[in-house]
Structure formats: C-alpha cells, structure tokens
C-alpha positions as CSV (number, residue, x, y, z in Angstrom):
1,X,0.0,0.0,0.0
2,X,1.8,3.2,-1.1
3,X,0.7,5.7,2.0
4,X,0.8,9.7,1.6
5,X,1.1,11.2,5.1
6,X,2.4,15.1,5.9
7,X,5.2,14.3,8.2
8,X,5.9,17.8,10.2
9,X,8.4,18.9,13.1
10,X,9.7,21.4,15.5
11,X,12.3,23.3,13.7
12,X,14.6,26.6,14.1
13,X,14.4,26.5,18.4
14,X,18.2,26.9,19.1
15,X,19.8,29.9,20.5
16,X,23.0,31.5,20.7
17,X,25.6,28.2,21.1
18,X,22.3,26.4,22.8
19,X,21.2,23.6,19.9
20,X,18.5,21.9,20.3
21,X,17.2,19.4,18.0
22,X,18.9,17.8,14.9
23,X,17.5,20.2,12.5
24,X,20.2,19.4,9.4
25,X,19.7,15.8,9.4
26,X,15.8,15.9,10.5
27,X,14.6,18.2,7.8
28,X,15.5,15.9,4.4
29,X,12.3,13.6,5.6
30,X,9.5,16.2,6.0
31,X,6.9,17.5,4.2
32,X,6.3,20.4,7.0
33,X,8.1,22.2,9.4
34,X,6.7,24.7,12.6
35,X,9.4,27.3,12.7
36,X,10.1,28.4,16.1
37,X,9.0,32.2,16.9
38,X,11.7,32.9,19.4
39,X,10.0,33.4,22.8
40,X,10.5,29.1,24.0
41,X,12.9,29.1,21.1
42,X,14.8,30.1,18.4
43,X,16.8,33.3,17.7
44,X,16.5,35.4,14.6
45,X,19.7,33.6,13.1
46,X,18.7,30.4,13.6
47,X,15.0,31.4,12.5
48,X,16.3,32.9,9.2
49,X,18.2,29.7,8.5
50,X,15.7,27.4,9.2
51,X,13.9,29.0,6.3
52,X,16.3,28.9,4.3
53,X,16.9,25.5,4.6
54,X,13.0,24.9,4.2
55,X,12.9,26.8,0.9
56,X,16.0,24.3,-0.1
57,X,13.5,21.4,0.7
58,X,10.5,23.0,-0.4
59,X,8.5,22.2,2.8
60,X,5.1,23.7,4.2
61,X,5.8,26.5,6.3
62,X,4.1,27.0,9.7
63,X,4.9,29.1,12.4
64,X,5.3,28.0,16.0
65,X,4.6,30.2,18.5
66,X,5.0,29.7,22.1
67,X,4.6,31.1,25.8
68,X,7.7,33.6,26.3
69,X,9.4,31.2,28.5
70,X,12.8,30.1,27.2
71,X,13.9,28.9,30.6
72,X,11.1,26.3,30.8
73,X,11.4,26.0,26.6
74,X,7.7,27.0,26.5
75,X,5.9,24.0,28.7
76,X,4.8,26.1,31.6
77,X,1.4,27.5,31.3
78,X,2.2,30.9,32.2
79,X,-0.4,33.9,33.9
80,X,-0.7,35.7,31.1
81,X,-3.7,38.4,30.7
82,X,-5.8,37.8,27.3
83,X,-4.0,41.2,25.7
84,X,-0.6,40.1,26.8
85,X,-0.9,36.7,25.5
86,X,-2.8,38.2,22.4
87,X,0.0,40.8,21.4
88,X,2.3,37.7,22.0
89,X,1.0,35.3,19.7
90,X,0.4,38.3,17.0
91,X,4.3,39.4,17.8
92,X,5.7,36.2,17.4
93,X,3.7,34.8,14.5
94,X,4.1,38.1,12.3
95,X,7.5,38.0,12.8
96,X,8.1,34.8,10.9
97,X,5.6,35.7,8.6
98,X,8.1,38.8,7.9
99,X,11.5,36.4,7.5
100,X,9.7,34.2,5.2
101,X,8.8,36.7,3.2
102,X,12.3,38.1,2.7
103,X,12.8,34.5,1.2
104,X,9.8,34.7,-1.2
105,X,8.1,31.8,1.5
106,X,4.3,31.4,2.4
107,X,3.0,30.8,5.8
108,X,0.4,29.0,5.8
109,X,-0.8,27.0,9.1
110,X,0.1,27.9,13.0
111,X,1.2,25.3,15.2
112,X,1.0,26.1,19.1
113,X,4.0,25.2,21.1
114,X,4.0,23.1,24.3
115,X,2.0,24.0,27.1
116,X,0.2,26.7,24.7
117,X,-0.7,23.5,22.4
118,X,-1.7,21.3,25.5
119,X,-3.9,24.5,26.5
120,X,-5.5,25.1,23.7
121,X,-6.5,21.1,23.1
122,X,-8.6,21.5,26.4
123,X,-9.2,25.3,27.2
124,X,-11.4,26.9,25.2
125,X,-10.4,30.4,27.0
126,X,-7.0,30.5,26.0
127,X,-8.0,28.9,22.4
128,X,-10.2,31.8,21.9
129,X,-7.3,34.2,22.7
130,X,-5.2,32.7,20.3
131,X,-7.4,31.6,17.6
132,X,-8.6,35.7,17.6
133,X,-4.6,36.8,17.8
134,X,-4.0,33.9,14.3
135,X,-7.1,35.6,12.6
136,X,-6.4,39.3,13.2
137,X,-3.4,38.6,11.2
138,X,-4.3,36.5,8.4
139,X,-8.1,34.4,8.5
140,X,-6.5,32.3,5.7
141,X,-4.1,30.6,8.2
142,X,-4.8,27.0,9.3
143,X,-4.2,26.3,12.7
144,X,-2.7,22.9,13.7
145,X,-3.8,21.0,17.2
146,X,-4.1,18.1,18.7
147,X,-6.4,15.6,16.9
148,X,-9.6,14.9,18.5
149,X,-9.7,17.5,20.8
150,X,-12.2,20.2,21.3
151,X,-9.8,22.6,19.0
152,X,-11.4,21.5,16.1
153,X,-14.8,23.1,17.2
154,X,-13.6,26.3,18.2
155,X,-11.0,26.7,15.3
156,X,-14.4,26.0,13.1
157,X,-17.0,28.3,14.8
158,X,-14.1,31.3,13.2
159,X,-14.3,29.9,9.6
160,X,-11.4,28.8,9.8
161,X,-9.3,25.8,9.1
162,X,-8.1,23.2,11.4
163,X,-5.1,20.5,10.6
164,X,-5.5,17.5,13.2
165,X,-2.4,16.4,14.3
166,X,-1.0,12.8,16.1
167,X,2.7,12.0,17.0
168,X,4.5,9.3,15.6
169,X,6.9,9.3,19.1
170,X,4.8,9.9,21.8
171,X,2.1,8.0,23.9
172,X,-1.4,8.2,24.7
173,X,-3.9,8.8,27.1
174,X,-7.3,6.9,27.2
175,X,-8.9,10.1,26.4
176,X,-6.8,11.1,22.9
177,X,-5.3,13.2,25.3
178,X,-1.1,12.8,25.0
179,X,1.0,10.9,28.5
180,X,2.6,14.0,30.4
181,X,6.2,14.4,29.8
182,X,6.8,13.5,33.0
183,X,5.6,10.2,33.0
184,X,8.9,7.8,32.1
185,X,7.2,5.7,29.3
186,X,5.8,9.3,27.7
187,X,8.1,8.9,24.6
188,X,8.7,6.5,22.0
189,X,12.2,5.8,20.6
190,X,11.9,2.9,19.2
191,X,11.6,3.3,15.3
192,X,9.3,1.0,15.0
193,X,7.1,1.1,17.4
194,X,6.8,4.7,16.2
195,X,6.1,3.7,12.3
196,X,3.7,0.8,13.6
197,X,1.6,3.9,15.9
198,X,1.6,5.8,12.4
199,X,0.2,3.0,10.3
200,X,-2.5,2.6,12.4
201,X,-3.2,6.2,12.4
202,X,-3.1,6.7,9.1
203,X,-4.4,3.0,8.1
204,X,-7.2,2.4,10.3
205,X,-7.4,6.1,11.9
206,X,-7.1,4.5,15.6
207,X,-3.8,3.9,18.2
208,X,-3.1,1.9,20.8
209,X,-3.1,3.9,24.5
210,X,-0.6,3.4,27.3
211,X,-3.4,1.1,28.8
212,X,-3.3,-1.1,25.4
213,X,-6.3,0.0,24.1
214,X,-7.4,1.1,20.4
215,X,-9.1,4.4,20.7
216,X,-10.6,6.3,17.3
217,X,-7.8,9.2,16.3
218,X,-8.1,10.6,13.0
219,X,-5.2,13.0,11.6
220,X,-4.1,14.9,8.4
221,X,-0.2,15.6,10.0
222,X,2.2,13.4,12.1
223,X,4.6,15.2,14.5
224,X,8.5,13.8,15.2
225,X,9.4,15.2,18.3
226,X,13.2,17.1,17.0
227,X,14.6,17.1,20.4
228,X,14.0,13.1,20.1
229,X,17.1,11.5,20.2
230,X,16.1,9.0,17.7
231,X,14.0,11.3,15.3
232,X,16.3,10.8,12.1
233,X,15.7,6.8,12.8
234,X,12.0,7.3,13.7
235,X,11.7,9.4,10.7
236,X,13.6,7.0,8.1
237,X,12.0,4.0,9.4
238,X,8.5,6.0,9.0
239,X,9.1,6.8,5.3
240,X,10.4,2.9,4.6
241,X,6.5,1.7,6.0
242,X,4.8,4.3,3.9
C-alpha cells in the first residue's frame, strides 16, 4: 500500500551556542516544518536559516509560536492576561511571517507550542485568545492541534481551518489526550514502534493507549518530536513503512 502522510516537526528553536534538535539531518524527511518564533525558542539567526533551509527542501511553512518562557522551553502554562498573551501570539507569528517573506516563502498554518498546544486542546479560553490573535493577522491561516480535541470546534466556529495532528513518538492517554512528559514511558524511541503507531493512524485512523487500548484518532499531520534523540531513525523508518 503506497501511503501519503504530511510528516511535520519542531524546527529553528536553538539559541546562541544552545542547539536543540537535529534540524540538518531531521529536515531531508519532512513534508512540513513549525518554525520556532523565538520566545520558547529560536533566535532570529537560527530562525532565518531554518527558512532557508526549508525553501531548499520546499516544505510547508508553519509558524510555532510559544509562551515567552525560554527557561522552561515554553511547557509552563504561564499567567498571562488575554492582551498580553494576544499581542504575543500576534508578535511572534508576524515575525516569521516577515523572515519568510524576505525568502519569497508562504506561511500557511500555525502550530501552538508546548504548554500553549496542551492549553489550547482543552481550554477553550486560551484557544479563543489565540485563535482571535491567528485571525487578526491573516483568516486564511490553518491552525494545527491536537487531533480529536475540542480545537477543532472552536478553530471551526471562526471559519477557519483546522489540521488535526497525532505524533509518531509519543504515547497516549485513554482520552486522545497525549501521556505528560513526566511520566517515564511518555516517549517512544523505538523506530518502530513509532512507524507501527503511524500506520495505524493513518491505516485504520485508531492507536493503541498506554493502557493497550485502540481508541478512534483521525489526523491529516504526524509530529517527530526534533529534540528526540532518535528522530532521524524514527523518521527513516516511518518513510520505509509508507
């Protein structure tokens, strides 16, 4: 069965002489990348040449925006008021929007970073926020979440579009909902396990939970985790199953 599937990942979040991810050797095997916004990642050098690189590979374009917490790389909720975090997401979005155009690039889907992702698969306050910040600058921009969640609705009730997303590398709940970080089975790196949790995403739109369950999970985009030690792996084993 010859299998099409966007394969996306976390790309551009280094800083300074602080590397994170395996960008170089990563990017060859996507389809998509979410370009870090520099406030949990990513400074404007590493941004630009992220971009660069995507042009090279002709890759969809996303931005990634995050909460401003570089300390915590973005997966503390912060207290943020609904104009701060607004002007945030607007700030950090518009920016890449702004280096990407410089290269003659498109961006055309958000992908919320971390603890704002895990937020906005559940909250429909902070959703609001930051579906309202991704429309004020451009209604044609899809915005990327966690498959099966409430997103879908609230992305929808704007008009506008939503791109449901699973991950290839990490594990889940009984409710769709993804296993905490700080549980010690959370991630996957085993190749393939990883390529046999996408095929039956993609195959039979269903995957197994931590519990050893099959639970219904639909999605149009599959996340590698960059920072995964054995993304290149996960990724090549991935594209030799499709």
């Amino acid at each position: 069965m010859n299998d099409r599937v966007d394969l996306n990942c976390d790309m551009g979040e280094s800083y300074g002489n602080y590397i994170i991810g395996n960008d170089d050797e990563i990017m060859p095997y996507l389809t998509s990348c979410n370009v870090a916004c520099g406030f949990h990642g990513g400074d404007p050098l590493h941004i630009y040449n992220t971009l660069v690189n995507a042009k090279k590979y002709e890759l969809k374009i996303g931005a990634h925006p995050g909460y401003p917490d570089l300390n915590g790389f973005g997966r503390r909720a912060l207290e943020m008021s609904t104009e701060e975090l607004k002007a945030s997401v607007i700030y950090q979005i518009s920016a890449v929007i702004g280096m990407a155009k410089s290269l003659d690039l498109t961006v055309s889907y958000i992908k919320p970073h971390g603890a704002m992702y895990n937020l906005m698969a559940k909250n429909e306050g902070v959703s609001a926020i930051v579906i309202q910040a991704v429309k004020e600058v451009d209604p044609a921009l899809s915005i990327m979440g966690l498959a099966g969640s409430d997103l879908a609705d609230w992305v929808a009730a704007e008009n506008m579009h939503f791109i449901p997303e699973a991950f290839a590398d990490r594990r889940y709940s009984d409710d769709g909902t993804l296993i905490p970080r700080s549980h010690a089975d959370a991630i996957i790196y085993d190749p393939g396990e990883a390529s046999a949790q996408v095929l039956n995403i993609i195959r039979k739109s269903r995957v197994q939970t931590m519990n050893g369950d099959f639970i219904r999970l639909k999605a149009e985009s599959i996340c590698v985790h960059g920072d995964n030690k054995h993304a290149v792996s996960i990724l090549k084993a991935i594209k030799n199953v499709l």
